[in-house]
N, C-alpha and C positions, 0 to 999 in steps of 0.2 A: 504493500500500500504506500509505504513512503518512498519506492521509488517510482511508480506512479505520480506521485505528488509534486519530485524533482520535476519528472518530464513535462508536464502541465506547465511549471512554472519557469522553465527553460525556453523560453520563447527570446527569437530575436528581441525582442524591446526589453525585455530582462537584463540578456544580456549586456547590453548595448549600457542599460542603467547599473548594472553593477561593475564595469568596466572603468565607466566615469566617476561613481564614487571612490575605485580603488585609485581612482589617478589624485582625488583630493582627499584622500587620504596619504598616500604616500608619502608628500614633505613632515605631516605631523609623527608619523613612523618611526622615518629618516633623525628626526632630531630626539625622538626618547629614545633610539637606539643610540646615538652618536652626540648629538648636540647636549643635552642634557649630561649625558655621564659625565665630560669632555667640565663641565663646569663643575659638578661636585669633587672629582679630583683634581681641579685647581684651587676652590676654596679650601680641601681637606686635605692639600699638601702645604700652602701656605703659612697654615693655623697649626701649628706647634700644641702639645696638649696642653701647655699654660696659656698660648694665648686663649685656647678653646673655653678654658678654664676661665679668665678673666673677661669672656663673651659674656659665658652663662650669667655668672653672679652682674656683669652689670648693663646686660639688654635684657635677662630674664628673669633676675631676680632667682638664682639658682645657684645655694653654695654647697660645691660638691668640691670632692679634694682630687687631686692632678690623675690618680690613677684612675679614676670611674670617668674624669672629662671626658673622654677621646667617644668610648659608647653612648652617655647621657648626649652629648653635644650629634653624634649621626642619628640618632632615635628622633633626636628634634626636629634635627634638618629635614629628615625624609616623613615626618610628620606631618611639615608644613610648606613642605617643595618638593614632595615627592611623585615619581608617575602617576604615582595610583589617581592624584587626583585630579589627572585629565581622564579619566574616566565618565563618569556624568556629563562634563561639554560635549567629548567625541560620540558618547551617546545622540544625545540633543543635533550635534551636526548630524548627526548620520541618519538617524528618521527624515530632519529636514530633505538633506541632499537625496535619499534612495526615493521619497515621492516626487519628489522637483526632475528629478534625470529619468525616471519614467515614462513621466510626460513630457521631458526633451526627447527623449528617444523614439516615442510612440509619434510625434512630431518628427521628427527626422526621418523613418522607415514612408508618410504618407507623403514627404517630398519624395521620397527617391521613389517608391513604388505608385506611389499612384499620378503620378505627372504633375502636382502643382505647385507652385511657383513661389517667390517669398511674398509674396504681397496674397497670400493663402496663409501663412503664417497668423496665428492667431496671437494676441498681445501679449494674452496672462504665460505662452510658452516663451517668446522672445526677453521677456521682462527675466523669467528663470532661466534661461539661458546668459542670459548677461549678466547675472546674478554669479552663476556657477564660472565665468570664466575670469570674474573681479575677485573670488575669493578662491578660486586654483591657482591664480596667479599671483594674490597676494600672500599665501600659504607659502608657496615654491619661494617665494624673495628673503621670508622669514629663516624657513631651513636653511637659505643661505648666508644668513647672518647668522644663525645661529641666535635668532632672538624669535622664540616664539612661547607665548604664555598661555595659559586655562581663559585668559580673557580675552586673547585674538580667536580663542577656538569658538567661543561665545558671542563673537563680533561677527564671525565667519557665518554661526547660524545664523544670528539676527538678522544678519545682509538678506542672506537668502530667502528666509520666511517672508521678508515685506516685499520682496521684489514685487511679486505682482500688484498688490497694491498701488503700489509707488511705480510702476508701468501701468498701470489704469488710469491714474492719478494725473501723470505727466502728459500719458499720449495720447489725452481730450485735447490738448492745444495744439495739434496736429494733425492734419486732414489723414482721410480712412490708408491713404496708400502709403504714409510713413508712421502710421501707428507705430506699428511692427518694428520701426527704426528707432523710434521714440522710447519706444519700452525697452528695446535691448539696452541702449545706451544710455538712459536709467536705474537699469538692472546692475548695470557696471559701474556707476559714481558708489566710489565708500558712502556708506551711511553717514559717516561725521560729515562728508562737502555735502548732501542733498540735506542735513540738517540747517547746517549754514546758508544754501539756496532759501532754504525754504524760513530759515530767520530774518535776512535781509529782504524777502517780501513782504513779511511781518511787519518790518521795522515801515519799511515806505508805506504803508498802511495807517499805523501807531505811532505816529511822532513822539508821543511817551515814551513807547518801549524804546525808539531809537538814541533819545536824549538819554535813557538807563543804560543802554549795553556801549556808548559812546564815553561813558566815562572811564575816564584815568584812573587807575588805581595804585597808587605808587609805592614800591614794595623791590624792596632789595635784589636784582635777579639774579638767577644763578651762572646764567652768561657773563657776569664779571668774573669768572673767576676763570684763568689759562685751561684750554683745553676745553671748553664747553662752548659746541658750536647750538646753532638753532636745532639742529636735528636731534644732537645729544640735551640737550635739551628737554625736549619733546620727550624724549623714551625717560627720561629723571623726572617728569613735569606727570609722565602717564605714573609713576608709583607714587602721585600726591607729595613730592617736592616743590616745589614755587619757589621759595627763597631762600636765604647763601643759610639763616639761623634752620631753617629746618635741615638744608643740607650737611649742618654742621654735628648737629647731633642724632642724626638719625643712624640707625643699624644698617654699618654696610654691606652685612649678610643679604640684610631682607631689601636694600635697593640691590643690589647685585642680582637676586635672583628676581623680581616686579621689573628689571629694566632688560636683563639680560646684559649687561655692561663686564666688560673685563674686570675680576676682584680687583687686582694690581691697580688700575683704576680709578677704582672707585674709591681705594683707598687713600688715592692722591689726592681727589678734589673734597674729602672730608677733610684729608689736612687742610688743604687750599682754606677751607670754608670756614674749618675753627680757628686760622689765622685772622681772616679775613672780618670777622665780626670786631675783632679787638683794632683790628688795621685801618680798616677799608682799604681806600685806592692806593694809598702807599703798598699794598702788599707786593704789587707791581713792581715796581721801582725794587723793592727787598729782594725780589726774586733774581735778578740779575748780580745780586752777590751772595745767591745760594739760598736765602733765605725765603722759599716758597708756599714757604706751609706750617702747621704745629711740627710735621714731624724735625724740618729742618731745627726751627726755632729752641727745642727738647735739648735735640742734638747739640747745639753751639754752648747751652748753658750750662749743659755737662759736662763738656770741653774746656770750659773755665775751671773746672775745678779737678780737670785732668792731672795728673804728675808726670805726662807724655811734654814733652816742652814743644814739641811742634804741632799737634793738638789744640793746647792751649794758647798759643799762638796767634794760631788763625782763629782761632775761636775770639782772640780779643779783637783781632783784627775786624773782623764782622759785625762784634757787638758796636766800635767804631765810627766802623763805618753806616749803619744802622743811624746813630744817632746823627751822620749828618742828613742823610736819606731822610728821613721822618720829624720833618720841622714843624709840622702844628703841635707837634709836644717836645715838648723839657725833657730832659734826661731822663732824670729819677720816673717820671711818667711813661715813658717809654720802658723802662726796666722794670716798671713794676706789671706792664699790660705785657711783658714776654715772660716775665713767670707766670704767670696766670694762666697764659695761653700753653706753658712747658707744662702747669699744674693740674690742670682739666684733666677728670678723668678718663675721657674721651683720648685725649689726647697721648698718654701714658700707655694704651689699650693699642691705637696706633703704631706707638713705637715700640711696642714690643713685639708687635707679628713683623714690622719691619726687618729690624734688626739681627731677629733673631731668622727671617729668612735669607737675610744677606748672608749671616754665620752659615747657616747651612750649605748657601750656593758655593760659597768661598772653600768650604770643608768639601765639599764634591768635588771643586773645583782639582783641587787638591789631591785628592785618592785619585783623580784621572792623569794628575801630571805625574 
C-alpha cells in the first residue's frame, strides 16, 4: 500500500517541486555542515578555559571553577546557538516553499505541455515564483559569507508566504498583460525594501507620519569606530547594537554568533568601543601610536610598571605622547579616564582571551620552528 502511495504521489509536478525545495535548501545545509562548525571552533579555540571561565561568571552570572568551565561554557553555547535550533524555521520554510513550488511546477509543466504563453501565467504563480528565486538567491549569498541565522531562515519564509498577496496587491496598477511581470518582480523585492515602498507612500499620504519618521535622532554610531563600514554595520545594527555604549558592553559571544562576524573581530571593535566612550574622536588620533582600543590602552599601563626597561619605555613613551594627542583634557584627566578604561571589567575579560591567544600562537609558533 505504501508503495502504491509513493507512485501516486510521484508525478512530474512532484517532482519538479521537490527538486526546487532541495535547491533552497541546500545553502542552509551547506552552512550547518560547514559554516556553523567553522565558527564554534574558532570561538572554542580562542577562549582558553579561564577566559571561558571569566565569560561565565561575568555575561552569565555563573561561578564555576576553571576545570568544569570548558563543559558548562559548550553546554551553553550549543544551548543557545546550536543547530538544533534551526529546526522549527527550516520546518516553517519548508511547508511554505513544498506548496509554493507545487504550484510553480504544476504552472510550468501547462506552459511547456499544453502551448500557452507567459501572458497565460496567472499572478498569485508568478508572484511565488519570484518569491522562490529572491530567497534561493539570497540563501546561496548567505552560505557564502558564511552568515546565515534562524532569522534569515524566518525572513526567507515570511518573503514567501506574502508573495502572493503582495503580487495581487502591486499588479492592480498594471494593465492584465504585465500582471504576470508585476507580480514576479514583486515577489523578488526583500520584504524590508517593499516595507519601505510601501512606508514612503504612507508618508506622502500623512504629512504626520512623514514629519515623525523624518526626525533626527542623535545617538553615538557605531560607524565611528575603525573598521565598521555601512554594511558591517547593518549585520551589528540586525543583533540590536545602535550605538558605540551598547557596542561597548555587550557579549561578544552573543554579537559574534546574531551577526555572524569574525570573533577576532569582534573583539576588536568592543575594545575600539570601550575606549571610545571615555575618548571619543581622539581615539582616532591614539590609534596611530598604537593606542586603538581598551585592549591596547591595559596593555601600555602594564608596561609602566614593567621591570623589562624597553617595555617600559615605550610604554612611557605612549603614555606621552597621549597627552599631547588628547588636549581637551589635562593630564591627570586623561590618566585617570585610561585606568578606568584599563579597569573595566569588560575590559580585563578582553585582555585576557587576547593575550593569552597570542601566548598560545607564539608557543605553536615555536614547536613548529
Amino acid at each position: 500500500m505504501l508503495t502504491g502511495w509513493v507512485v501516486q504521489l510521484w508525478t512530474p509536478q512532484w517532482a519538479i517541486a521537490i527538486v526546487l525545495v532541495a535547491l533552497l535548501f541546500y545553502p542552509i545545509a551547506a552552512f550547518l555542515y560547514s559554516g556553523w562548525p567553522r565558527r564554534w571552533e574558532e570561538i572554542s579555540t580562542i577562549l582558553d578555559d579561564k577566559a571561558k571561565q571569566r565569560y561565565l561568571i561575568l555575561f552569565h552570572d555563573l561561578d564555576v571553577d576553571s576545570d568544569r568551565a570548558r563543559t558548562r561554557f559548550r553546554d551553553l553555547y550549543f544551548g543557545l546557538y546550536g543547530r538544533k535550533l534551526f529546526a522549527i524555521p527550516m520546518l516553517l520554510l519548508g511547508i511554505v516553499a513544498l506548496v509554493e513550488t507545487y504550484y510553480i511546477a504544476g504552472a510550468l509543466l501547462e506552459l511547456v505541455n499544453a502551448g500557452k504563453t507567459s501572458k497565460d501565467l496567472r499572478v498569485s504563480v508568478a508572484a511565488m515564483a519570484g518569491a522562490y528565486a529572491a530567497v534561493s538567491w539570497y540563501l546561496i549569498a548567505r552560505m557564502q559569507q558564511r552568515n546565515l541565522s534562524r532569522g534569515d531562515v524566518c525572513r526567507a519564509a515570511v518573503q514567501m508566504a506574502i508573495a502572493v498577496i503582495a503580487g495581487f496587491a502591486f499588479s492592480a496598477f498594471s494593465n492584465a498583460d504585465l500582471a504576470p511581470l508585476m507580480a514576479f518582480a514583486v515577489g523578488f523585492i526583500p520584504f524590508q525594501t517593499l516595507a519601505e515602498l510601501l512606508g514612503k507612500q504612507v508618508r506622502k499620504q500623512l504629512p504626520a507620519t512623514a514629519d515623525a519618521a523624518d526626525a533626527k535622532v542623535s545617538r553615538e554610531q557605531i560607524t565611528e569606530l575603525t573598521g565598521i563600514d555601512a554594511v558591517t554595520a547593518a549585520r551589528i545594527e540586525d543583533a540590536d547594537i545602535t550605538t558605540v555604549v551598547q557596542l561597548a558592553w555587550c557579549d561578544p559571544i552573543d554579537l559574534t554568533m546574531r551577526s555572524n562576524l569574525q570573533f577576532i573581530f569582534v573583539l576588536d571593535i568592543v575594545s575600539q568601543a570601550l575606549a571610545w566612550v571615555y575618548l571619543k574622536g581622539d581615539l582616532k588620533a591614539l590609534g596611530k601610536i598604537g593606542l586603538r582600543g581598551a585592549i591596547e590602552i591595559s596593555t601600555m599601563l602594564r608596561h609602566l610598571k614593567s621591570e623589562e626597561p624597553d617595555k617600559k619605555r615605550s610604554a612611557e613613551a605612549s603614555r606621552d605622547e597621549a597627552g599631547k594627542i588628547v588636549k581637551v583634557m589635562d593630564v591627570e584627566a586623561l590618566k585617570r579616564a585610561l585606568v578606568d578604561i584599563a579597569g573595566d571589567p569588560s575590559t580585563k575579560f578582553l585582555e585576557l582571551i587576547w593575550h593569552s591567544f597570542i601566548e598560545r600562537l607564539d608557543q605553536a609558533a615555536a614547536r613548529g620552528s
